[in-house]
Each structure stands twice: as structure tokens, then as C-alpha cells.
N, C-alpha and C positions, 0 to 999 in steps of 0.2 A: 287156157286163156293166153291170147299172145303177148308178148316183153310189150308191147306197147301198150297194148288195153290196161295190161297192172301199172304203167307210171300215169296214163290219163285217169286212172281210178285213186291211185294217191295225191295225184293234183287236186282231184276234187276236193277229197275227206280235209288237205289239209287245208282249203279254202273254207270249209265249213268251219271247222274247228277255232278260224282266224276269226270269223263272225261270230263265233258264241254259240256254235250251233253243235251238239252231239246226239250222233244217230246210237237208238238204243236199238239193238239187235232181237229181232221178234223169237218167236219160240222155232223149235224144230221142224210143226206142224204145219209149216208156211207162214204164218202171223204177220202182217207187214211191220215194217220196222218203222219207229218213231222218232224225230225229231224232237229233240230237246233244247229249246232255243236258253242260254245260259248268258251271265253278265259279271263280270270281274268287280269285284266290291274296290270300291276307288278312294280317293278323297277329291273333295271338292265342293261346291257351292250348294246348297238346297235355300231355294225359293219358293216364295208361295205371289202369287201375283194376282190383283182382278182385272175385270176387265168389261169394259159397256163400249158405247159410241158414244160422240157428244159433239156438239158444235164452236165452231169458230166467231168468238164473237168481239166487240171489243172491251177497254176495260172500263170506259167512261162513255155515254151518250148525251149529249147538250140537245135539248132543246131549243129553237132559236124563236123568235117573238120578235113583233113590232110593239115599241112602247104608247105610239097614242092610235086611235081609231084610224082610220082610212080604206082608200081603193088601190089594190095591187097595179102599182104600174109597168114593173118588169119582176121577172124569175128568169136570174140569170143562168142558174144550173138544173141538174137534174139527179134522181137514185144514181149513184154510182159514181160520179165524178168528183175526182180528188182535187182540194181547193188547199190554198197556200190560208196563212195568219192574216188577218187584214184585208181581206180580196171582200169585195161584195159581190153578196149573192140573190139580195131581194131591196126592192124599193116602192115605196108606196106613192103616190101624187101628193107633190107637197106646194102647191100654188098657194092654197089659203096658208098657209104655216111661213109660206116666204114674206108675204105682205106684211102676214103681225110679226114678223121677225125685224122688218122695215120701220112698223109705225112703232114697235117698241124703242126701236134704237133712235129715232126722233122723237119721241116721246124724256126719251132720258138727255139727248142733245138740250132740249128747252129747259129740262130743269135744273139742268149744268148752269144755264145762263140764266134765269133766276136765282141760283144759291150764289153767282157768284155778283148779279147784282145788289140784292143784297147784302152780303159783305162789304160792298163798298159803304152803302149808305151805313149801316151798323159803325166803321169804321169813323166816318164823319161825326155819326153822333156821340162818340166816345170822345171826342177830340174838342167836339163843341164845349160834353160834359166836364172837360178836365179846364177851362179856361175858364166855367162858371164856379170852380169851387174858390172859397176864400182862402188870401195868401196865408192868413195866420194857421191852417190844415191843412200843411202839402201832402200829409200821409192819406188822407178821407179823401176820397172823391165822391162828389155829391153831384149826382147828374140834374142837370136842366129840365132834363124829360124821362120818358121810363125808357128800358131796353129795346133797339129796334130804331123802328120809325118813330119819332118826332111824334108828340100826341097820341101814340100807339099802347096800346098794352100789353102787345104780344111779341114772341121774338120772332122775330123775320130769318133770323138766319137758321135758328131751328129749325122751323117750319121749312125752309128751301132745302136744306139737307136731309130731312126727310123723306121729302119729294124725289130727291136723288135716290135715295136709297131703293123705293118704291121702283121707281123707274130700271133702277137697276137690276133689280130683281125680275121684274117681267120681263127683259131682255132675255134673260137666264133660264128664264122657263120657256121661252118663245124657241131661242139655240137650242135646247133638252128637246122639246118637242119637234123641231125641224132632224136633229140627228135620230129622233124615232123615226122615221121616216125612211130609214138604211138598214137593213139589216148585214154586217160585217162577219165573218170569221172568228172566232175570237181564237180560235186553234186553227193549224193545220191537221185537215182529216179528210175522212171520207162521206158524203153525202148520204145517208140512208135511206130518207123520207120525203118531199116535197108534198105536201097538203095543199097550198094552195096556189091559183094561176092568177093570169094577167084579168083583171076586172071584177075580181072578187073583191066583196067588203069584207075587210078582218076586223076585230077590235084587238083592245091593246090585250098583250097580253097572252093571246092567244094562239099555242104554237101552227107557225109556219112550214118548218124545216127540222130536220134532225140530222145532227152532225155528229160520225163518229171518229172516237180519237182513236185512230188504226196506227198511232205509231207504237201504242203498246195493247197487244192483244193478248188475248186467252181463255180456253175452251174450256164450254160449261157444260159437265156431264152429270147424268142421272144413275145413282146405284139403289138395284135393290136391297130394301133391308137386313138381310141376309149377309150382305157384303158394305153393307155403310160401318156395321160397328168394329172393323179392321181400319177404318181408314183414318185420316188424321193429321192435321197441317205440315207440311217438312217433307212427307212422304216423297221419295222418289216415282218419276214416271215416264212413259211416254205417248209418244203420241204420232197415229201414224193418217197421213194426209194424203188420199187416193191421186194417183198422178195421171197427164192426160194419156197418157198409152200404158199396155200392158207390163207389170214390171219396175214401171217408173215411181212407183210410191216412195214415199220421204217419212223418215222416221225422225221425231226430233224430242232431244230431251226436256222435261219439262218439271215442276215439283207441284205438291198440290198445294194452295193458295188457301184454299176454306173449304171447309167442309157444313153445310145446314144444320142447325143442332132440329131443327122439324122437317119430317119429312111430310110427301103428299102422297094419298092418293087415288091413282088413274082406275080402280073398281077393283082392279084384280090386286095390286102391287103397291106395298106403300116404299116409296123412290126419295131418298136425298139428295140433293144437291149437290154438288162437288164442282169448285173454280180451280181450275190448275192453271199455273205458268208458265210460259215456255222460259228456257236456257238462255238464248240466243234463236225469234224469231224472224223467219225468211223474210223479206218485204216483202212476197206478190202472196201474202194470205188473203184469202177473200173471209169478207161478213158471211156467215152462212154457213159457211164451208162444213162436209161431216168431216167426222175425224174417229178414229178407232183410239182408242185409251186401255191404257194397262198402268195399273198400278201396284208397286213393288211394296206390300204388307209387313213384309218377314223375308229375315235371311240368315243364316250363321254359312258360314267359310273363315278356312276349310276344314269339312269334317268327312270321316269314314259313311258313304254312302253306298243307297244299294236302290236300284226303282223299282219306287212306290209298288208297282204290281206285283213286286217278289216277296211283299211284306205281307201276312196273311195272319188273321186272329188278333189283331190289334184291340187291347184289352187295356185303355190307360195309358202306361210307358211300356205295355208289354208286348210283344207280336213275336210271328214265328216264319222261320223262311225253312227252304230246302236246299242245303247246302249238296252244293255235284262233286264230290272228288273218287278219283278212279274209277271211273264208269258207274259209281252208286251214288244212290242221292238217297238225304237223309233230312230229316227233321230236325230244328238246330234253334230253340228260344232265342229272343235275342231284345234287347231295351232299346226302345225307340226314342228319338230325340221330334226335331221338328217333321212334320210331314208336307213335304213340298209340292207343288202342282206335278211335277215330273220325277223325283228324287227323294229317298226318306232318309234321314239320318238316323245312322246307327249307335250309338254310345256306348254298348256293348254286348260281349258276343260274336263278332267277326272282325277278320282282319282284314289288310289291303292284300290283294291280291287272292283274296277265296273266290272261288265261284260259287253264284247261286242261281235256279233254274228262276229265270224271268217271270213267266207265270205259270204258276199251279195250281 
């Protein structure tokens, strides 16, 4: 073989050996030779993580309503369109509502001027009455006539103030009823629903609109029961958000919010609940949106690790690996710690920097 073939054949073996990889040499018989793919026992993290889809949703939805009967006279927005505090969005025909809003406030104007005719006269009579009483009882006053009008037996000014009151009060309901007639914002958010259009009868009460408060959102995913009873408020997560071109996804941190203590379910699978929070959400989340979720269950760091696939006979805390040194590999007990989605922890039994054959 020539000077050069032997340094391009040591280039290779010693790129192999860099990846983990040792060629075991077959027999004399021709036997092809075997690749033993190996991994240096490290320290570091082991995790166990789940993982479902779930949606973008927000964390509060308001239903909006007209408070008295009527006929839709505008809808001023639509699904989708973001509205400020206070903006109106829906109005219903308030002609009849304007008029008794009119005749009530004339209605109370007249009995202003009643209560306060009255008063006059009531005034007079008290004045009449104090000049009828005798000098020798300037403490008694002994009225002429009864309370009121002259010859009367009833109080006039009572009665006028009453009347006020009355009146006043149907003003108050007539303004109540006239501001039903608007439907307002009471947050800024996003639009999700419009139900009903221009010429429809609604009654009160009855929602029109549905308003999301998209300035605090967060995604509501479904685990199966198999993986609900790991989960648990506080938990770490995240959450990843498909972007418009390839590549372009967005991972962002989030914690989990609540978890269902009942789950449902869909025939095959009984599925919980789970509301997680974002960190710090992006503003352009859409209602809707999927969203990939991973939640972080279990972790210890750092410990003496080795992957999960080199672990074999796992028996409790007990498992066995194949430890490689000098070209032999051997069988080697060893106490297991956590077992992680990619990485098992070792407790004891191996050091850092052993090799063991990846899988066997």
C-alpha cells in the first residue's frame, strides 16, 4: 500500500474514533468488520419533557349585549378587527327611546314647578299660622288651618316632592334605556364573533358580539392521561408557533397556568386540560393559532449521564450497560437515577469520561 493510502486510512479511523465510532475487526475467514457506535459517559442535564399541540386562545372573552329590545341599526365592525376601550361597535334604532327620554325630562320640569309652587303657599300658611297664635304662648304654635293649603288636609309639599322624585326616576330609566341602545367596548381587544346585522330584532340581553382580550393570551392544550398525571401548575414550557416560510418558527417561553382536575373523553382517549402562559407574548398572536407545546416534567443537573439506549435490563434502580475499553466491551451493573427522554442518569457504577457502546 502506498505512503499515501496509509495517512488517508489514518485520517479516516481517527475521524471515526472522534465520533464514537470503533471498528471491531472480523475474523480471519473474511467476516466483515463491525462498527461500534460508543459515547463518553459525561455530566449534564437529564430531562423528561411532554409534548401535545394546542391552541392560541385568549384569557378572558366578554360577551357583549343590548340592554333593552330593539332593531339593529348599524354593526360597525367585523370577526377580526381590533377595537380600542370605548369605541362603539353596535347600535340599535332609538327614536321611540329619544321621545320618552324627552317627555320624561318634561314630565320632571312640571313637577319642579309644582313642588316649588307649593312651597310658596305652605310658606304663607305657616306665617298666617304664627300670627294666629296667642301672645301669652310664643313657644306653641297653633295653626289657623291644617298643613298645606288653607282648608286642606293634606300636605302639598309632600305630595309635590314626591312627584319630583317619581319623575325623576323615569328620567333615569328612560337615559338607562336610551344608552342600551349602544353597544361600547368595555376593553380593548379583538372582535371574534358578530351574530347579528343591520335589521335584525334582538332582545335584551341577548348576545350580539364577542370580544377578545388579546392583550393577555395563552394556549389551551389537551394531554393524554398517560402524561396529565406529570403535569402540574408552575411547570416549565414551551411553545412553538409555525412561522409564514420555512424555518421561520418562533419558540417562546411559557409556564403552565392550570391543569383540569377531569378529564374528557373523545372514544378512544381520556385527554385533560392544560392552560399555559406565555413569558413574555409577541403582539401579532392570532385567536386560533396551533401551536406545538412541550412541557418540562422532571430534571436533576448536573449529573453523570450516559443515553438512555446504552441502559439495558432496567430493573427499578438497577440496569446494565456495555462498558468499551481497549478494544473489549464488557458488561458492567450500574444504579440508575432519572430516566430522561434522551439521557439516563447514572448514580453509580460509571465514571466521567468511560466509554459505553450506545446501543446493544
Amino acid at each position: 500500500m502506498s505512503k499515501a493510502r496509509w495517512i488517508g486510512a489514518g485520517i479516516v479511523l481517527a475521524g471515526a474514533i472522534a465520533a464514537g465510532v470503533v471498528l471491531v475487526a472480523g475474523r480471519e475467514d473474511g467476516a466483515r468488520s463491525t462498527a461500534v457506535v460508543t459515547a463518553i459517559v459525561d455530566r449534564g442535564a437529564v430531562t423528561v419533557d411532554v409534548a401535545t399541540t394546542g391552541t392560541v386562545e385568549p384569557a378572558s372573552t366578554r360577551s357583549l349585549a343590548f340592554t333593552v329590545d330593539g332593531t339593529v341599526e348599524s354593526v360597525a365592525v367585523r370577526a377580526g378587527n381590533r377595537v380600542k376601550a370605548g369605541q362603539t361597535l353596535a347600535t340599535l334604532d332609538d327614536t321611540g327611546l329619544v321621545e320618552d327620554l324627552s317627555d320624561a325630562q318634561a314630565q320632571l320640569a312640571a313637577a319642579e314647578v309644582r313642588l316649588a309652587s307649593a312651597a310658596g303657599v305652605a310658606a304663607t300658611a305657616t306665617r298666617n299660622a304664627t300670627a294666629c297664635a296667642p301672645a301669652t304662648q310664643p313657644v306653641v304654635v297653633v295653626a289657623c288651618a291644617t298643613q298645606g293649603f288653607p282648608d286642606t288636609g293634606s300636605d302639598q309639599v309632600l305630595s309635590a316632592e314626591q312627584a319630583v322624585n317619581r319623575a325623576a326616576k323615569a328620567v333615569d330609566d328612560a337615559a338607562d334605556a336610551l344608552r342600551g341602545t349602544v353597544i361600547k367596548a368595555p376593553i380593548a381587544g379583538t372582535v371574534v364573533k358578530v351574530t347579528a346585522g343591520v335589521g335584525d330584532q334582538v332582545r335584551s340581553g341577548t348576545a350580539v358580539l364577542s370580544l377578545a382580550d388579546t392583550t393577555t393570551m395563552q394556549v389551551r392544550a389537551r394531554f393524554p392521561e398517560a402524561d396529565a398525571g406529570s403535569l402540574a401548575a408552575g411547570q416549565t414550557a414551551t411553545v412553538t408557533l409555525a412561522g409564514s416560510a420555512p424555518g421561520s418558527d418562533v419558540t417562546i417561553d411559557a409556564t403552565v397556568a392550570q391543569v383540569d382536575p377531569v378529564g374528557t373523553s373523545d372514544g378512544t382517549l381520556v385527554r385533560y386540560g392544560v392552560l399555559l402562559a406565555f413569558a413574555d407574548a409577541p403582539d401579532d398572536l392570532l385567536v386560533g393559532q396551533t401551536a406545538q407545546v412541550r412541557v418540562r416534567t422532571d430534571e436533576v443537573t448536573p449529573v453523570v449521564r450516559v443515553p438512555s439506549t446504552a441502559v439495558h435490563d432496567i430493573s427499578g434502580t438497577a440496569g446494565t450497560v456495555l462498558v468499551r475499553s481497549a478494544n473489549r466491551s464488557e458488561e458492567r451493573p450500574v444504579t440508575v437515577g432519572l430516566r430522561g427522554d434522551q439521557y439516563t442518569e447514572i448514580t453509580d457504577g460509571l465514571a466521567e469520561g468511560e466509554q459505553v457502546v450506545r446501543s446493544w
